[in-house]
TIBASE-499355 format. One line per 4 residues: number of its first residue (from 0); their letters; for each residue x negated, y, z of C-alpha. Coordinates in steps of 0.25 Angstrom, whole numbers, plus 5000, padded with zeros to 4 digits. Layout:
N
NUM	A	X/Y/Z ~ ...
***
This chain:
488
0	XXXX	5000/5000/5000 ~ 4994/5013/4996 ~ 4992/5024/5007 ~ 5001/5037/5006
4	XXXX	4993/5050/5005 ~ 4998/5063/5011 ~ 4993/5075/5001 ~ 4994/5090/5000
8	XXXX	4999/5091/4985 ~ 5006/5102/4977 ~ 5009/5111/4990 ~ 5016/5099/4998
12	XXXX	5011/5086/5006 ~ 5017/5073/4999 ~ 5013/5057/5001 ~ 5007/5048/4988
16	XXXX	5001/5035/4989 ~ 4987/5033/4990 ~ 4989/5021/4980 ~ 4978/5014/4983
20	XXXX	4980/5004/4994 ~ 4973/5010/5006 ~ 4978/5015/5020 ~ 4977/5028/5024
24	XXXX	4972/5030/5038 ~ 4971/5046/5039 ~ 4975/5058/5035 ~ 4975/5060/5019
28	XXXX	4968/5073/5019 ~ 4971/5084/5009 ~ 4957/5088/5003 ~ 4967/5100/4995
32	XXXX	4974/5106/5005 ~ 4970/5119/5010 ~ 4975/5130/5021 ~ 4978/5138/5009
36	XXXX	4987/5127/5005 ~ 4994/5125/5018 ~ 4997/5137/5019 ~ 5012/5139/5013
40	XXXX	5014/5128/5024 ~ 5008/5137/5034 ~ 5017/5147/5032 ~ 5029/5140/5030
44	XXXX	5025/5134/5045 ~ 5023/5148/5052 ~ 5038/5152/5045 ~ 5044/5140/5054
48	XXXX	5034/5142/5065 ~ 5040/5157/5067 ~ 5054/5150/5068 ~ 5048/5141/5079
52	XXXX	5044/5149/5087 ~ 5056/5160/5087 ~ 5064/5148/5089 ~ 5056/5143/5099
56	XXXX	5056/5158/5106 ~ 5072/5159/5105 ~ 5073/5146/5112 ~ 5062/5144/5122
60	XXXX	5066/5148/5137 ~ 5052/5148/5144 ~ 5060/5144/5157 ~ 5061/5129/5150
64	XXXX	5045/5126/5150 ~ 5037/5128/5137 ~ 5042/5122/5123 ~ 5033/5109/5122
68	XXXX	5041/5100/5110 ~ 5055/5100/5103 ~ 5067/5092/5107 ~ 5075/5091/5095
72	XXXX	5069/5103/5089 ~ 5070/5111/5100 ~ 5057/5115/5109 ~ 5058/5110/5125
76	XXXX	5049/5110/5135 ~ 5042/5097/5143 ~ 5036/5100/5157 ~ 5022/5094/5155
80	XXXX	5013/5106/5154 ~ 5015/5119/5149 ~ 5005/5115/5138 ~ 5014/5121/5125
84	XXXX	5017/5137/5129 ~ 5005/5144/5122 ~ 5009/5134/5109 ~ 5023/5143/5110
88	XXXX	5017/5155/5109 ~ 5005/5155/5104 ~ 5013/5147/5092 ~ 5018/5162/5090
92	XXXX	5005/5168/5091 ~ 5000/5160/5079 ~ 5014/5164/5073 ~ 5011/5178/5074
96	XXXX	4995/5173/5069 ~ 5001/5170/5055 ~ 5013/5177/5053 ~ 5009/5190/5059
100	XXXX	5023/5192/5065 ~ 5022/5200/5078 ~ 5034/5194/5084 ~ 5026/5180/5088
104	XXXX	5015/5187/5093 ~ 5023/5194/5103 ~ 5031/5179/5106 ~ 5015/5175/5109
108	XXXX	5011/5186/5116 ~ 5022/5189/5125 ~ 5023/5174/5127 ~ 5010/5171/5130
112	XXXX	5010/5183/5141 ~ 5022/5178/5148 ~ 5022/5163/5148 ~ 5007/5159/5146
116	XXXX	5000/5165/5159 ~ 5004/5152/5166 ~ 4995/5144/5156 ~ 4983/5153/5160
120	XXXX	4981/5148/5173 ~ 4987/5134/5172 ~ 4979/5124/5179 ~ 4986/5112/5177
124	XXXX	4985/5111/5162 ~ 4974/5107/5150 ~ 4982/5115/5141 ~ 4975/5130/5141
128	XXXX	4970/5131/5128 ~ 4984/5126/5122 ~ 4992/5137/5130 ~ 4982/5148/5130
132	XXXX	4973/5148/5119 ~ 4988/5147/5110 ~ 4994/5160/5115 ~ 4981/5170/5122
136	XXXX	4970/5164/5111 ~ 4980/5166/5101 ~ 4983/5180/5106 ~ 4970/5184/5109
140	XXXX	4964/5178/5094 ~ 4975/5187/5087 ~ 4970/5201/5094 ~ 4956/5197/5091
144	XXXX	4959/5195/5077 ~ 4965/5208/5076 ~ 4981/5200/5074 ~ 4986/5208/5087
148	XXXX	4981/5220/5093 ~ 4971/5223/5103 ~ 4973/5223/5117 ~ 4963/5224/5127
152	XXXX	4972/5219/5137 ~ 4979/5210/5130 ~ 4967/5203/5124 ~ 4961/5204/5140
156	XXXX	4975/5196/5143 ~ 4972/5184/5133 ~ 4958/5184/5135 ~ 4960/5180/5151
160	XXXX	4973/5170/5148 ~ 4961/5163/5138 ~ 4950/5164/5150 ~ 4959/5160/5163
164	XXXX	4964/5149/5154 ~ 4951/5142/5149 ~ 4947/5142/5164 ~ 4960/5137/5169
168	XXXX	4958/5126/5159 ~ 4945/5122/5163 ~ 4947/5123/5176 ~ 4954/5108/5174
172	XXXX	4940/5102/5173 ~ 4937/5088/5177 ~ 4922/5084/5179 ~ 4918/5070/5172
176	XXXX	4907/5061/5175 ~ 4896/5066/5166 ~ 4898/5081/5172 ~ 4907/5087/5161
180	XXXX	4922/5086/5163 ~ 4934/5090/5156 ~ 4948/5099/5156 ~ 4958/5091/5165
184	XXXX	4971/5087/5159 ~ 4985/5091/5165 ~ 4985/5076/5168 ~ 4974/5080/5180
188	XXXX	4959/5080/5182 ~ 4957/5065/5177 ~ 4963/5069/5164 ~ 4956/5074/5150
192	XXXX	4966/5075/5139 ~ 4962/5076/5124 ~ 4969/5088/5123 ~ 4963/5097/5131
196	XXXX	4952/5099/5120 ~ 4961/5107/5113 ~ 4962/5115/5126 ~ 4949/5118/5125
200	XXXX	4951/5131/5118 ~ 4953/5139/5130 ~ 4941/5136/5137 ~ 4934/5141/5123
204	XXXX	4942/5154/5125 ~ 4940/5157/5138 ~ 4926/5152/5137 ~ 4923/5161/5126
208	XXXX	4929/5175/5133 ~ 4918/5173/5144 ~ 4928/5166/5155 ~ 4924/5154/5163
212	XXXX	4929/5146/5174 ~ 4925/5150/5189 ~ 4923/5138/5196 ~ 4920/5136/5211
216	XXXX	4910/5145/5218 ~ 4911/5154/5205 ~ 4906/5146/5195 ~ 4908/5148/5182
220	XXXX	4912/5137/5175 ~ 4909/5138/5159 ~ 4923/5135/5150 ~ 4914/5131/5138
224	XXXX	4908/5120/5147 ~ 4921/5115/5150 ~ 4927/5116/5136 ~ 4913/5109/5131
228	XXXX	4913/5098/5141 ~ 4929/5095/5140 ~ 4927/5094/5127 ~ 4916/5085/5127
232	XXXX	4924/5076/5138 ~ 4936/5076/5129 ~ 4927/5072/5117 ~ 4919/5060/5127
236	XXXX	4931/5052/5131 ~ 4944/5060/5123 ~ 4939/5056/5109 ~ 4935/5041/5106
240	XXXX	4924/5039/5096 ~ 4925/5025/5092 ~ 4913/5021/5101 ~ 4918/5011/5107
244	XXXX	4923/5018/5120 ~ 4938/5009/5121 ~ 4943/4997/5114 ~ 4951/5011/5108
248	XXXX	4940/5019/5104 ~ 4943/5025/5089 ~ 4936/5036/5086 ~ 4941/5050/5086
252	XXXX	4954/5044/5093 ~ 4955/5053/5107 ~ 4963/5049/5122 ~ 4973/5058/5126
256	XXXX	4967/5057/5140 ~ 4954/5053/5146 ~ 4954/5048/5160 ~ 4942/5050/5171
260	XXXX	4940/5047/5183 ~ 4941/5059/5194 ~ 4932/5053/5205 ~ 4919/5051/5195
264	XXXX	4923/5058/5182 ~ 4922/5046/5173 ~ 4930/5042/5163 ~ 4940/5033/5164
268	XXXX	4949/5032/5151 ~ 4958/5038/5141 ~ 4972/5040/5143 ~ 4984/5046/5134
272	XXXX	4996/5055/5141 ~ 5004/5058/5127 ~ 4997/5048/5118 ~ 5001/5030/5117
276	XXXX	4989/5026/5125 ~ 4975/5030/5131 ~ 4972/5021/5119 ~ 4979/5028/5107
280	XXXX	4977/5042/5101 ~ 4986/5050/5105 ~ 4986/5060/5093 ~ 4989/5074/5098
284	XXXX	4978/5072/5109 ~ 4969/5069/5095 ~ 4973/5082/5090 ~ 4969/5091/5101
288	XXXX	4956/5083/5098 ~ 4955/5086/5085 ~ 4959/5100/5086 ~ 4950/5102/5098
292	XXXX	4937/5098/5095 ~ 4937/5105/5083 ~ 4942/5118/5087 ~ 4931/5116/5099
296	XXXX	4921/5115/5085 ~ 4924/5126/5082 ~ 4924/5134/5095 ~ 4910/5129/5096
300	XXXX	4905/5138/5084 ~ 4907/5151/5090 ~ 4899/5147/5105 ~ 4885/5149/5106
304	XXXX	4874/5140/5107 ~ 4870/5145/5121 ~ 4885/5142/5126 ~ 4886/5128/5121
308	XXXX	4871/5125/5127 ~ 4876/5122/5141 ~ 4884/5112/5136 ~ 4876/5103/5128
312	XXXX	4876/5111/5117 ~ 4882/5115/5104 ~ 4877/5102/5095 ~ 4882/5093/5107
316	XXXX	4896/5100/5109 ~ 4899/5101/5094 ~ 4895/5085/5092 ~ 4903/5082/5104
320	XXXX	4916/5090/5097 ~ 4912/5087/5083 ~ 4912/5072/5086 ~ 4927/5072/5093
324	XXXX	4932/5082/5082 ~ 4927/5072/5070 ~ 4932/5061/5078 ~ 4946/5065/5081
328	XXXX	4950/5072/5068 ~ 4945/5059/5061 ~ 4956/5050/5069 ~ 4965/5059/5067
332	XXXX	4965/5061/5052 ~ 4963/5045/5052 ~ 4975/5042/5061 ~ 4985/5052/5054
336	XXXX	4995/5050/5044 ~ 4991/5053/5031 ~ 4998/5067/5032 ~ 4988/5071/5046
340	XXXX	5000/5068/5056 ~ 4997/5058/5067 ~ 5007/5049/5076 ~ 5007/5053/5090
344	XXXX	4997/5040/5093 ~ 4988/5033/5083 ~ 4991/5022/5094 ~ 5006/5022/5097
348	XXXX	5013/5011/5097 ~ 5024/5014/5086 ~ 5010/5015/5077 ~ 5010/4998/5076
352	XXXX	5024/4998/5069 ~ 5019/5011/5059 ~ 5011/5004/5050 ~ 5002/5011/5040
356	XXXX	5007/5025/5045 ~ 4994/5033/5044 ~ 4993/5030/5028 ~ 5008/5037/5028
360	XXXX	5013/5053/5030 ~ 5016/5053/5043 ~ 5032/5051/5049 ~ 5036/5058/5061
364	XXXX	5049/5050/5059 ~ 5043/5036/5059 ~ 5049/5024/5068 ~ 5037/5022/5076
368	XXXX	5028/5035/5081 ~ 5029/5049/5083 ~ 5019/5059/5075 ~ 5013/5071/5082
372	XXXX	5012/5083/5072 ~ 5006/5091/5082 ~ 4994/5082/5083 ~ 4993/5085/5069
376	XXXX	4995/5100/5073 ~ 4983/5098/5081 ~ 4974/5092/5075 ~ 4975/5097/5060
380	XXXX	4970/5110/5068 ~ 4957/5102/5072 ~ 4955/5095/5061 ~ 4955/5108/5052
384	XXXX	4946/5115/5063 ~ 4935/5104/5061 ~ 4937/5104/5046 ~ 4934/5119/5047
388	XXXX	4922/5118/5058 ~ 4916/5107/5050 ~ 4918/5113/5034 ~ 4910/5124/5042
392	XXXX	4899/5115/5049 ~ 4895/5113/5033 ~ 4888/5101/5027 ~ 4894/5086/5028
396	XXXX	4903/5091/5041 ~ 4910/5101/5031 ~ 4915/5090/5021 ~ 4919/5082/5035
400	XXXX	4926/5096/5037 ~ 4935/5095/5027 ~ 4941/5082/5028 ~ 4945/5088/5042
404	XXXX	4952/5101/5037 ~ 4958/5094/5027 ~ 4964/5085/5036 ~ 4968/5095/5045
408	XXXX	4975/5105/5033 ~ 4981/5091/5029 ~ 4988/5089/5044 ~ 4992/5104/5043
412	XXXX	4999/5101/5027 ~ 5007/5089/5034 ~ 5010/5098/5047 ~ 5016/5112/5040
416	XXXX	5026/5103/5031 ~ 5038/5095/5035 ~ 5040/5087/5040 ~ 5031/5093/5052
420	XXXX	5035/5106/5050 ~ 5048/5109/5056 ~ 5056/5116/5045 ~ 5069/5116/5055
424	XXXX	5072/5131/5059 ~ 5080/5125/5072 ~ 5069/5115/5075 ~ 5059/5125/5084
428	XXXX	5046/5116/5082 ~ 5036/5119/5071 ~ 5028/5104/5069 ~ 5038/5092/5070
432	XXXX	5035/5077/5074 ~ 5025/5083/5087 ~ 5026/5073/5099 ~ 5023/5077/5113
436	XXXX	5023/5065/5122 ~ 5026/5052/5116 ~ 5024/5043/5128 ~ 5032/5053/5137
440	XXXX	5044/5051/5127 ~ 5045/5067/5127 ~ 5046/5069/5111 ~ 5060/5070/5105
444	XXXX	5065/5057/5097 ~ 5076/5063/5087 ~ 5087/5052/5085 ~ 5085/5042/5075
448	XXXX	5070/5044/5077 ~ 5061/5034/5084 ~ 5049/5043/5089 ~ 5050/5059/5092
452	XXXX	5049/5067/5079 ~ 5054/5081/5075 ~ 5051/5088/5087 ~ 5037/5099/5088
456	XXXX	5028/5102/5099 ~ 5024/5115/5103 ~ 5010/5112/5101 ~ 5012/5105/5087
460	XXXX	5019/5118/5082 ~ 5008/5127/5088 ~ 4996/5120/5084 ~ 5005/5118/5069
464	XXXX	5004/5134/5069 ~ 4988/5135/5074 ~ 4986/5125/5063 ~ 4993/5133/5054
468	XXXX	4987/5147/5059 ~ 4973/5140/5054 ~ 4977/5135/5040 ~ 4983/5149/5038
472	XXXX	4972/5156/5043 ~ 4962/5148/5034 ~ 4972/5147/5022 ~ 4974/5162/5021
476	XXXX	4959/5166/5025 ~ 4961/5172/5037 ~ 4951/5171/5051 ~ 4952/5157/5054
480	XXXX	4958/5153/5068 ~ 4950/5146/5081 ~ 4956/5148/5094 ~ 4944/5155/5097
484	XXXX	4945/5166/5088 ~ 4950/5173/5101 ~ 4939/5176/5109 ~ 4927/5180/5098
***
């Protein structure tokens, strides 16, 4: 049986047969596609997006929690954490980024200066650089580009949200048996969660507008050297390499959780909250991964030598990063469906009765096992940010580089095009088939369905607008976006 191909041709994505017999065990990569080409679908995107998020504004009552997921199209809260705020507004901040319409900035701004302040200071969370970095960095990036007006103060207000929050965040630290440690999950001090990598963003900010941590007896406690060491942790027992380490060990698969061992520092094994099994991928968790480590990469160019030195230096750290990147952007493009969307789990269960289901398009109406769009959100961001860092390195990295932006523009073609793109004016999400917390049973199964579908997350619909500010920005030749960007 020929494999099917998912192809960018003549404007629209369409299936053809391969025709010759083989299987296809990854995504099939557009060489063509460009963000020139992508973007009518871009702005087709940010014309629903604004209905969104009016219709998400009309409807929210802040007194309810924070929108997490949709219920029958309809956003609702969860009471977890309080993880997904800075994804509502700062969704409008990107809104106002590409449009230019004044009216999100103002839903941003105001928003972010009456509800976010409890994310500041928040000590029982990993989430920092999700909340904060989405709605202050976003803030602070557009009055440095010039995009909103200079304000001393006002620039002085984000600037102190972005350094009380890297510390906060680092202040969750755990010390681990070789002397480094790692950022502390909400799960407690035993906990390191693969997701935190992406959280990593704050400490870079806060680090790079002079702030550090005060610790006892006032001593200073570098927020780079936590960033570096949490990321080198979460690289160490986070990421598999196909060395051997478990009966499991696939290379570039990652755990959701790794476990250790509070009264040594040792560690003790991995562990999954949202994902099958310790022993599966959970896909999302993969994503932040992928998108982390790259976006790190690229952080990296703009420190000095002297500032990296103290921590093993800037050769070892970009290995360490370069070598998790590579890893896990290549199992996600190998454990995709041919259009770039993953199942929830590479592992689940459902997966034994799917067949050949990554040599097909994706179906976020199958009998068997949810998608998750938002992983693809997520990590099409990465996998376009080490395409980009590496197409820059030069030499045999740069033709590496652009199978990964490739891949990337390719995820983002399937992403901004029904039948993930929610079309449904009364429908307030943006990204369809996003699943939160499968083994919890939390996601919305419509009737006549077998597994969750057509229902968006608020971090699948923001990360589907950051991914889209970026192919936007590159597609019309405008100053690339990096989170970054903010502080110089």
């Amino acid at each position: 049986m020929g494999c099917l191909r998912w192809r960018f041709e003549g404007g629209k994505w369409g299936v053809s047969s391969a025709g010759d017999g083989s299987l296809a065990m990854a995504i099939r990569i557009d060489q063509r596609v460009t963000a020139r080409k992508l973007l009518p679908r871009v702005e087709r995107l940010f014309e629903f997006s604004a209905k969104k998020i009016r219709s998400i504004q009309r409807a929210w009552n802040p007194s309810k929690g924070t929108p997490v997921f949709t219920v029958k199209g309809h956003y609702t809260s969860r009471g977890w954490t309080e993880w997904t705020q800075g994804f509502q507004f700062g969704s409008a901040v990107l809104q106002f980024d590409v449009t230019g319409e004044a009216g999100f900035l103002e839903i941003g701004r105001e928003a972010s200066v009456r509800h976010m302040a409890s994310h500041v200071s928040h000590i029982g969370v990993h989430d920092h650089g999700f909340n904060n970095v989405s709605t202050y960095g976003n803030l602070l990036r557009l009055m440095r580009e010039g995009r909103i007006p200079e304000n001393e103060f006002e620039r002085a207000f984000y600037e102190l949200a972005l350094k009380v929050s890297g510390a906060t965040q680092a202040a969750r630290w755990t010390t681990i048996a070789n002397g480094e440690g790692y950022i502390y999950s909400f799960n407690g001090p035993h906990s390191l969660f693969i997701d935190t990598i992406r959280s990593l963003r704050v400490l870079a900010l806060a680090h790079r507008l002079g702030h550090v941590l005060m610790g006892e007896m006032d001593r200073p406690i570098s927020l780079l050297r936590c960033m570096v060491e949490h990321a080198r942790s979460t690289a160490t027992y986070g990421v598999y390499y196909g060395t051997g380490r478990d009966a499991y060990d696939v290379k570039g698969r990652t755990a959701h959780e790794s476990v250790f061992n509070l009264n040594d520092g040792s560690y003790r094994c991995p562990n999954s909250q949202q994902g099958y099994s310790p022993f599966s991928t959970w896909t999302r968790g993969l994503a932040w991964a992928v998108c982390g480590y790259a976006e790190q990469l690229e952080f990296l160019t703009v420190l000095k030598d002297d500032e990296l030195k103290p921590l093993g230096g800037r050769s070892a750290i970009v290995k360490m990063m370069h070598k998790a990147a590579l890893a896990t952007s290549d199992f996600y493009i190998d454990k995709s469906c041919c259009d770039g969307i993953p199942l929830w789990d590479t592992g689940a269960p459902g997966v034994a009765h799917m067949g050949d289901y990554l040599s097909r398009a994706s179906d976020p109406c199958n009998l068997w096992e949810p998608m998750d769009s938002s992983a693809a959100a997520i990590a099409a961001q990465g996998l376009i940010r080490l395409g980009n860092y590496l197409k820059r390195s030069g030499g045999k990295q740069a033709k590496a580089g652009k199978r990964y932006k490739q891949a990337g523009l390719t995820v983002a073609g399937t992403l901004f095009d029904e039948p993930y793109l929610s079309t449904n004016e009364k429908h307030q999400g943006l990204i369809l088939h996003s699943v939160y917390h499968r083994p919890n049973a939390w996601d919305y199964v419509p009737p006549g369905h077998k597994v969750p579908c057509g229902e968006s997350s608020m971090w699948g619909d923001y990360h589907a607008r950051e991914l889209a500010l970026m192919i936007w920005r590159e597609g019309t030749r405008q100053t690339p976006y990096h989170f970054y960007d903010c502080v110089g």
